[in-house]
N, C-alpha and C positions, 0 to 999 in steps of 0.2 A: 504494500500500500504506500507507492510513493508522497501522499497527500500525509498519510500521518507520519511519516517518518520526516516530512517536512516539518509538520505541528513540533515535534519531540528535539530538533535541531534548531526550533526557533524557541523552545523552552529553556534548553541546556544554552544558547547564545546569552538570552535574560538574564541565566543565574549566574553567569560567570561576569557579564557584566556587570551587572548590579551588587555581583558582591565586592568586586574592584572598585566600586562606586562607595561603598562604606564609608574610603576613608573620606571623603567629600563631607565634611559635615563639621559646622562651629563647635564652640565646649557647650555642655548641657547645665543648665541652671539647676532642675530640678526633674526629677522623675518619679513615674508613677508605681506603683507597688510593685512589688517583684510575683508574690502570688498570682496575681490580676493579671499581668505578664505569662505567666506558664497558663494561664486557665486558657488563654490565647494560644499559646504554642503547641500545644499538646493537641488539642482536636485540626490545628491547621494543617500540620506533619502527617496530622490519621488522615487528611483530606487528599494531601497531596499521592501520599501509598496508597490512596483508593484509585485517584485518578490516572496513574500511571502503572501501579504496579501489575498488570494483567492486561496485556497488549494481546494481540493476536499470537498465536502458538506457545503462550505459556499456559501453565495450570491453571483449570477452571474456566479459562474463556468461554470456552466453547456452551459450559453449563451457563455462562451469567450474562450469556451475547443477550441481546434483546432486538436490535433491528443490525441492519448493516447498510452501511450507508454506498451509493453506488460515487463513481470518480466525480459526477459532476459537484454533486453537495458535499465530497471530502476537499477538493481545491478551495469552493465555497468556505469551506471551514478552515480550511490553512488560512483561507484569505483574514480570517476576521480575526485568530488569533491575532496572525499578524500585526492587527489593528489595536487591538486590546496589549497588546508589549507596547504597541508604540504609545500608544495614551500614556502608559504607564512612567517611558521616558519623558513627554514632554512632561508633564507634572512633577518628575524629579528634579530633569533642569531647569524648570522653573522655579523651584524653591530652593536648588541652590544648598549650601550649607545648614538652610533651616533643616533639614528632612534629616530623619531619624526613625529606624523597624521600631523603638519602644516609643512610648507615649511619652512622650519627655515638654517640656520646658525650655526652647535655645536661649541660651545668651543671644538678646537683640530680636526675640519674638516679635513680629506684626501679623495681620493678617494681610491674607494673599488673597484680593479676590478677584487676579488675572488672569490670561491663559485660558487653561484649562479650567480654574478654580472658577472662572465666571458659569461654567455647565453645571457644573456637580461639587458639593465640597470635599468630595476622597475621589479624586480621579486614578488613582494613582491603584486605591481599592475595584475601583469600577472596571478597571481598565487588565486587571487580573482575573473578576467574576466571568468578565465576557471571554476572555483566551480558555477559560476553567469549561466553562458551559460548549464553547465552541469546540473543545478535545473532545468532551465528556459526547457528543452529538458524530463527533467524525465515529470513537471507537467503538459507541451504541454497545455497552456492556453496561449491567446493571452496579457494578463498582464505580465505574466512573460518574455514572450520573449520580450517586452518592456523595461521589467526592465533589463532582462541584456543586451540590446543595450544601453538603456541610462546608465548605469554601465560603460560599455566599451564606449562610449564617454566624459563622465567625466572624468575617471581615464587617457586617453589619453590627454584630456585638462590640468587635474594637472600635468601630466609630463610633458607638455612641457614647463606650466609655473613654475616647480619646476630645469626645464633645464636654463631655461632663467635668474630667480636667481639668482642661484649657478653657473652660469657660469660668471655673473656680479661680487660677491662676490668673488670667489673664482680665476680667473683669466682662461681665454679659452685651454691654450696650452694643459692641460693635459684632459682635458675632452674632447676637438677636436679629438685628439690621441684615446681616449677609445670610443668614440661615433663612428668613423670612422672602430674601427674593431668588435663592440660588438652592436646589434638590441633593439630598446627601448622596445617591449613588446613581440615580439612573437622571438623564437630563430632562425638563419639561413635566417632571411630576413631583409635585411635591411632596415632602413626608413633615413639612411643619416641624422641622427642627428646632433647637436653640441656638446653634452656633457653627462655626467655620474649624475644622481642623487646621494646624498650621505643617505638624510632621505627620502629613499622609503616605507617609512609605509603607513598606514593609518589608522582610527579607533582606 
């Protein structure tokens, strides 16, 4: 399946990237619980070994296949990963030195409500759900579609505790203001938030 082994070489590009992208980043003021942290990491990890670990010709596929997807909607689906990494870039270098994977505090906090942050306030989240959903649709195994639900219910649980933070930290007037006219993870729908994340990263 050339289309997914295209998805899985534009995965492995992301995390080698973005982990070399780490050191990009100011000193941190303040951070969020280390607990509240792991509660985070631990079902993210279980998210990721869902949506990858059971490709075609390893154990179990075959029991947990559920559709298969023919070349045209597999290309279709490389294409939108594609899109969903790239989102995820401009919003990192967009923020620039703010961006931090833990809920943190920078030295020299603002809000960002440019770029990307003018669509959605976790672009950066959103822009992982849709490459998660769009694997999880090429591989059409019941594992994966797990994994990008439990994906997309994590990364919704860290925004809102990364909202709740940094609205404590930071003070509410201007993230009420950005939350009330800008959608927390999909564009044009609102969820009536509080506030604007400022370190939308993760990984």
């Amino acid at each position: 399946m050339p289309a997914l082994h295209t998805i899985y070489a534009l995965w492995i590009a992301w995390l080698l990237s973005w982990t070399m992208a780490r050191f990009w980043s100011s000193r941190t003021d303040k951070r969020d619980g280390l607990w509240a942290e792991l509660l985070f990491r631990v079902p993210f990890y279980l998210s990721l070994v869902l949506l990858f670990a059971f490709p075609p010709g390893s154990p179990y596929y075959a029991e947990s296949l559920l559709w298969q997807a023919g070349d045209a909607l597999g290309w279709i689906m490389a294409a939108v990963t594609a899109a969903g990494i790239l989102i995820t870039w401009w919003a990192r270098i967009h923020l620039g030195p703010l961006w931090s994977d833990w809920v943190v505090k920078k030295v020299g906090h603002h809000v960002v409500d440019t770029g990307p942050y003018r669509f959605v306030r976790h672009p950066i989240y959103s822009g992982l759900i849709l490459a998660a959903v769009a694997t999880a649709i090429l591989e059409g195994t019941s594992f994966a579609v797990i994994g990008a639900v439990l994906l997309t219910l994590v990364f919704y649980a860290k925004a809102r505790r990364e909202e709740r933070f940094l609205r404590a930290e930071l003070g509410e007037d201007a993230y009420n203001a950005y939350s009330r006219r800008t959608p927390m993870l999909v564009p044009f729908v609102s969820t009536h938030g509080k506030m604007r994340p400022q370190s939308g990263g993760v990984v």
